[in-house]
C-alpha positions in Angstrom: 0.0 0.0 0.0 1.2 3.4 -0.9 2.3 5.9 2.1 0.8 9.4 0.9 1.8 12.3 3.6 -1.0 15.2 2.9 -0.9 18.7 3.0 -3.9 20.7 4.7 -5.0 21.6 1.0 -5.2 18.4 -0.6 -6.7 16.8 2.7 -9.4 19.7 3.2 -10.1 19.6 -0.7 -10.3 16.4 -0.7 -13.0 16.2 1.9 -14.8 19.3 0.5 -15.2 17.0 -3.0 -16.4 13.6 -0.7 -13.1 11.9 -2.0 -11.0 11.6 0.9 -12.5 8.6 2.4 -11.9 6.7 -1.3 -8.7 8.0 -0.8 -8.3 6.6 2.6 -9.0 3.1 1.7 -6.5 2.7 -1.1 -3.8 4.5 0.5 -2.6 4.6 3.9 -2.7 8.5 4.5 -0.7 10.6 7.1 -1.0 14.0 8.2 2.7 15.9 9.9 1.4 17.6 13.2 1.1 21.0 11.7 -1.2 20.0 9.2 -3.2 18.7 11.5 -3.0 22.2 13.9 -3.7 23.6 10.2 -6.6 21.6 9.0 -8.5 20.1 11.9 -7.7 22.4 15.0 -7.8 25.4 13.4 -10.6 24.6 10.6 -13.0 23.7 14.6 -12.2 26.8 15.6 -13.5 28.4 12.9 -16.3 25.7 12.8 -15.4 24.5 9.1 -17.7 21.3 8.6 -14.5 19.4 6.7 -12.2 19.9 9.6 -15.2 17.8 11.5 -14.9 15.0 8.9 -11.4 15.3 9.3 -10.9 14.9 12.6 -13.0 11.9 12.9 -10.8 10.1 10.1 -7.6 11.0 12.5 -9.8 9.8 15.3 -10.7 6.5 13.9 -6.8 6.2 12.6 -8.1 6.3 8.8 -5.8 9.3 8.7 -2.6 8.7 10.5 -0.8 11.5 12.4 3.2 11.4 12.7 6.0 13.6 14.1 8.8 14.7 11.8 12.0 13.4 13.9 15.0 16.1 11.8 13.9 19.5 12.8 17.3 20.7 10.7 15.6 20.0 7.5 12.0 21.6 8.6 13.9 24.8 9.3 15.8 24.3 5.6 12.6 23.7 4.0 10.5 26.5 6.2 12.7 29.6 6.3 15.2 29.1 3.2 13.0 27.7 0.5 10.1 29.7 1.9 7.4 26.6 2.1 4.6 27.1 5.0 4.9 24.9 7.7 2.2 22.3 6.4 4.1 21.6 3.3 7.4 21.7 5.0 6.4 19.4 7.6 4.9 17.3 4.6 7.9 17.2 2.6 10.2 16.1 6.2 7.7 12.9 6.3 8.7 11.9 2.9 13.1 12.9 3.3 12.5 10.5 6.7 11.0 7.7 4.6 7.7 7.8 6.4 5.8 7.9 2.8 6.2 7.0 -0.4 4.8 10.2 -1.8 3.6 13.7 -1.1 0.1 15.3 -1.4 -0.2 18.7 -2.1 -1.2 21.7 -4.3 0.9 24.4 -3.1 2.5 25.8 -6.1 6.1 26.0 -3.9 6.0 22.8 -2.4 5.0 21.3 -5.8 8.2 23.4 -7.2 10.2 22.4 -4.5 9.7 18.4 -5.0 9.9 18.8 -8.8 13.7 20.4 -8.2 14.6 17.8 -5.5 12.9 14.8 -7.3 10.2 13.8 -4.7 7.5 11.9 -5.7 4.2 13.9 -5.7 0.5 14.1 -6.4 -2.4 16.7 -6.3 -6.1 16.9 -5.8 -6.5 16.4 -9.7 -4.5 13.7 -10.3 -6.1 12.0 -7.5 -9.3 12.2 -8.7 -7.8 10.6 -12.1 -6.3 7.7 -10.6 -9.3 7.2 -8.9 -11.4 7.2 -12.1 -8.0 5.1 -13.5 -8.6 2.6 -10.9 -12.5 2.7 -11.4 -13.4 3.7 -7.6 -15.5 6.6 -9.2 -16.5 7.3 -12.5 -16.1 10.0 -15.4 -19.0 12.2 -14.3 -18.2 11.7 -10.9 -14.8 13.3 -11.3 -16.0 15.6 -13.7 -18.3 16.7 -10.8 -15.3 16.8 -8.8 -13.0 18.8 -10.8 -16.1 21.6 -11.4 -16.5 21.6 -7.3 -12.4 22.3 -7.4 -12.6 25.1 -9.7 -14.8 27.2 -6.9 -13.8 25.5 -3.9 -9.8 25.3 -4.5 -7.2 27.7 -5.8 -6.8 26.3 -9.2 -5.2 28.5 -12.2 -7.8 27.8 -14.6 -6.2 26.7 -17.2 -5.5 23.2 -15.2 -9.4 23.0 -14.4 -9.6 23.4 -18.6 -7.3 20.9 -18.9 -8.7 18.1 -16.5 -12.2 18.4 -17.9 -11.3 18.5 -21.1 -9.4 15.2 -20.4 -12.3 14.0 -18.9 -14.9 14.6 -21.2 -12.9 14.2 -24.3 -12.2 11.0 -23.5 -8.6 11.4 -23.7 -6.4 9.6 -21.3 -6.1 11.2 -18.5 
């Protein structure tokens, strides 16, 4: 089973599009200690209905929670290549070899793995691998992708590109 260590974006988005729990099951999922300060204290705070959702699947250990152990390379990751604490936390889980791939939609953190060859994924290509896999269907993720283009930060162009993917019938 693959190890995918989330961000707060691609964890809340997920939930916000009712895909995390698909998710869940085919991946083993863990969450860095300031994404969950991020995404599940700070979303019940604010009383955000996904950080609810969220902390039940921490609760019931669907989502796993795990320390980062080298505090060195947070603080290389945090304050010299600029990445929020989240990501950075995110991106320690992986260099420890506590996952086999990082989750997230940050436009530095995704920069940051591209230069320093780390395995990644997004929200979108999550939804694809799920339609790949056939745990949801086309209009499913076409639904899905639409709910991203309000609910996330998404350039539009890659929203254009996913549906068009999708209901082209391209390969996605």
């Amino acid at each position: 089973m693959v190890i995918v260590v989330a961000d707060s974006s691609v964890l809340i988005l997920l939930c916000k599009i009712e895909l995390l729990e698909v998710v869940c099951t085919k991946h083993e999922v863990i969450i860095p200690d300031e994404v969950y300060k991020e995404a599940i204290e700070e979303g019940l705070t604010k009383n955000h209905p996904d950080a609810s959702k969220l902390k039940e699947l921490t609760d019931n250990k669907k989502i796993r929670l795990q320390k980062i152990t080298k505090m060195e390379k947070f603080k290389e990751i945090n304050e010299i290549h600029g990445l929020g604490k989240g990501e950075a936390e995110a991106i320690c889980l992986f260099s420890e070899g506590k996952a086999s791939i990082v989750a997230t939609d940050d436009f530095k953190a995704i920069k940051y793995c591209e230069r320093f060859r780390i395995p990644f994924t997004t929200t979108i290509r999550l939804i694809f691998d799920c339609v790949n896999e056939k745990e949801i269907d086309k209009s499913t993720a076409i639904k899905m992708v639409r709910e991203l283009s309000f609910k996330g930060r998404y350039n539009n162009q890659i929203i254009f590109d996913a549906l068009e993917k999708l209901e082209g019938g391209k390969n996605g």
